[in-house]
C-alpha positions in Angstrom: 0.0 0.0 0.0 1.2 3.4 -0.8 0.2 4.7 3.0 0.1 1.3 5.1 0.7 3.7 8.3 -2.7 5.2 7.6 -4.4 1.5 7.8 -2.7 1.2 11.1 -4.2 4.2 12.1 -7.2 3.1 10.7 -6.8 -0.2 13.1 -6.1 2.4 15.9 -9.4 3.8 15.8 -11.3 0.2 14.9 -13.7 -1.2 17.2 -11.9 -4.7 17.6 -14.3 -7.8 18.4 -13.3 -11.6 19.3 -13.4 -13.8 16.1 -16.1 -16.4 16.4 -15.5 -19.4 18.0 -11.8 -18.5 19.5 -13.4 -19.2 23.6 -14.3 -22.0 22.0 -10.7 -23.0 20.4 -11.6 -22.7 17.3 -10.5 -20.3 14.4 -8.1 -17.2 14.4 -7.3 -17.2 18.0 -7.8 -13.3 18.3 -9.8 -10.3 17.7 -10.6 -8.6 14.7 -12.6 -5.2 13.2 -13.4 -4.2 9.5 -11.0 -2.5 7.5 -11.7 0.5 5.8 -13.6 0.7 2.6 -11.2 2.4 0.2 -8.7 -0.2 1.0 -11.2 -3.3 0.1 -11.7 -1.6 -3.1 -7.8 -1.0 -3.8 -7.3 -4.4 -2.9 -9.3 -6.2 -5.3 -8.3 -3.7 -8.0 -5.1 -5.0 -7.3 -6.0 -8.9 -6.4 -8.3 -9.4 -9.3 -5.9 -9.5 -12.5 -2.8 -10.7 -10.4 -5.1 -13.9 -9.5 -6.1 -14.6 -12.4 -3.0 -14.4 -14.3 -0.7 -16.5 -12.0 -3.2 -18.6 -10.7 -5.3 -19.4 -14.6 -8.3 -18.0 -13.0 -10.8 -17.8 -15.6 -11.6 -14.5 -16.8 -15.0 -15.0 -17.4 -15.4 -15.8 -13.4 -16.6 -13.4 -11.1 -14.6 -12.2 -8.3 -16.6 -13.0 -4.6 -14.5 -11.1 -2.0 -15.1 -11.6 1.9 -14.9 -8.4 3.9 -11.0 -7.5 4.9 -10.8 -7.4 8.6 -8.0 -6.2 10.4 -6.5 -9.4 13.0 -4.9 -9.3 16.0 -3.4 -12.6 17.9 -4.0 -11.8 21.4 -5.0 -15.8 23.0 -2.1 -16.7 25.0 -0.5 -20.6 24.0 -1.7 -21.8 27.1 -5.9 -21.4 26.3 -5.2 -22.5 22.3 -7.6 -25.3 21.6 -6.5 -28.7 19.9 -7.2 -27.4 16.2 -5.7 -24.0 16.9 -2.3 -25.7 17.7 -1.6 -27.7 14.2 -1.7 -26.4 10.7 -5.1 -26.0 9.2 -7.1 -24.9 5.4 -9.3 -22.4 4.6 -11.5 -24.2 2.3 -11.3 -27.3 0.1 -12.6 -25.2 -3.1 -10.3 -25.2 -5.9 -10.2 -21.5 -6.6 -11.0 -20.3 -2.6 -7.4 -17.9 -2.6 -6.1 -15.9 0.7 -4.9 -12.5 0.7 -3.3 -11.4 4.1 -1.2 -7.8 4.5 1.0 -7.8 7.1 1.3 -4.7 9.0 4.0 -5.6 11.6 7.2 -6.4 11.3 9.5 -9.8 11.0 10.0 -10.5 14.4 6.5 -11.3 14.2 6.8 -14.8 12.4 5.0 -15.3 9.0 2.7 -17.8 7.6 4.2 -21.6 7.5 3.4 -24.2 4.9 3.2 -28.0 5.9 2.8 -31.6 4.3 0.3 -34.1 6.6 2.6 -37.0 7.1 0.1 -39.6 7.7 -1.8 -38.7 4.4 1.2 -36.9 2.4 -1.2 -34.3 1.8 -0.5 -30.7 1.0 -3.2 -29.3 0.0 -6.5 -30.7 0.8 -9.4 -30.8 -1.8 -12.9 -31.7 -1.5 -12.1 -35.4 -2.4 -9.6 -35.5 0.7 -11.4 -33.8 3.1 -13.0 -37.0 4.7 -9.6 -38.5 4.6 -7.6 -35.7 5.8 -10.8 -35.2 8.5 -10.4 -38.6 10.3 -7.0 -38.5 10.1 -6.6 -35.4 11.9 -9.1 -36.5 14.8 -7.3 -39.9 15.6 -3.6 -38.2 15.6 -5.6 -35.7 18.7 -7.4 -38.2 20.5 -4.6 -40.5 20.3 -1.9 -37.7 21.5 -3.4 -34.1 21.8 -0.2 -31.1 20.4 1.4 -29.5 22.8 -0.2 -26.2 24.0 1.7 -23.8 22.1 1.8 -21.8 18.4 2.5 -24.0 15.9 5.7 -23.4 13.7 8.6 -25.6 13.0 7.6 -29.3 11.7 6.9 -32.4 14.1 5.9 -36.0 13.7 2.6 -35.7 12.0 3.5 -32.5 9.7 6.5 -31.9 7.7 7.5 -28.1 7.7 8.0 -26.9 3.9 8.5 -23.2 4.1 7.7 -20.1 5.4 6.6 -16.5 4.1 8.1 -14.6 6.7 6.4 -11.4 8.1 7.1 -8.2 6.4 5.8 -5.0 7.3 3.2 -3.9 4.1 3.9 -7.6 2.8 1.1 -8.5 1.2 0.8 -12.4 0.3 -1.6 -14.6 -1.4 -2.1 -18.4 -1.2 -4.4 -21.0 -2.1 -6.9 -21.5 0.9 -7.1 -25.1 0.5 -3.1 -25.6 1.2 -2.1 -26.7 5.2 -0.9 -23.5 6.9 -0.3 -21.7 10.4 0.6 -18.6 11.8 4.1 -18.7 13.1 3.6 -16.8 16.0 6.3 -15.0 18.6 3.8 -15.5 21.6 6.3 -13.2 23.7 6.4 -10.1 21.5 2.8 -11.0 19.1 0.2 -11.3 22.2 -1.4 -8.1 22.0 -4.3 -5.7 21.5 -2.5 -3.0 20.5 -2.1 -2.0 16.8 0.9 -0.7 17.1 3.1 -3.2 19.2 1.0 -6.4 17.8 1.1 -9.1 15.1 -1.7 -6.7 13.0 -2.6 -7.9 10.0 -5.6 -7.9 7.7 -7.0 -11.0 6.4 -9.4 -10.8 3.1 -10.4 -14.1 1.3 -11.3 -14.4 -2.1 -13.0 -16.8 -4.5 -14.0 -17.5 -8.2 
């Protein structure tokens, strides 16, 4: 972005709100509020062509955008339910893409990529989902991950790479592919805009 200090700004003033279903461990384990307008619109002017191009989007397929809402990680490892402590997907859909801006800095982690041992999957697709599903719930029940962020790679996922955290780094990635935040739980646990792991999340489909 040409101003990213104004969005943090912008975050400053925002109403922030917990993300549904983080008491519950579930979901981004944080709060979030609704980024301005003009930036929505700048992203997807933006988005919309690069997509397409290096992703062979379609043209003739219209762009559905989810609001962008600004994020902040502020659940300490210690309340992080079972799911919120191993890589997860967006969505299985095959053209489901994520656009996240970071507005902090590196020592703020970055998003991690991973490959599910057990099923050697990647990226997981609506034929996989059962698979991937059941595989996932026995590797919990049988040993539940250790209460904390999830970055480097253990015994049931194979770390591949990560996009490290840049401040007005803004990346995009299928939704369907096995990812985390790699979160710095003693500088990123914050409310505040300024100090926090801020970013804003968008998702986008075709």
């Amino acid at each position: 972005m040409e101003d990213p200090r104004a969005l943090v700004q912008a975050a400053c003033d925002s109403s922030f709100h917990p993300c549904p279903g983080a008491d519950e461990g579930k979901g981004y384990p944080g709060i979030r509020a609704t980024a301005p307008a003009a930036y929505s619109q700048e992203l997807v002017s933006l988005l919309d062509p690069l997509i397409r191009i290096n992703f062979g989007i379609d043209e003739t397929l219209p762009l559905r955008k989810t609001p962008c809402m600004f994020s902040l990680t502020t659940m300490s490892p210690a309340r992080l339910g079972p799911l919120q402590r191993i890589p997860h997907f967006d969505s299985s859909a095959p053209r489901y893409m994520a656009a996240l801006l970071y507005l902090c800095d590196g020592q703020h982690g970055g998003t991690g990529f991973y490959r599910h041992q057990a099923t050697g999957l990647q990226q997981v697709t609506a034929v996989d989902t059962d698979r991937y599903a059941a595989a996932i719930r026995a590797e919990i029940e049988h040993r539940p991950p250790p209460q904390r962020y999830f970055d480097a790679g253990d015994e049931h996922f194979e770390f591949l790479g990560m996009l490290p955290a840049r401040f007005n780094r803004l990346i995009v990635y299928a939704g369907s592919l096995l990812h985390t935040a790699c979160v710095n739980p003693h500088v990123s646990i914050s409310d505040d805009p300024r100090r926090g792991r801020l970013t804003v999340n968008t998702f986008v489909d075709f």
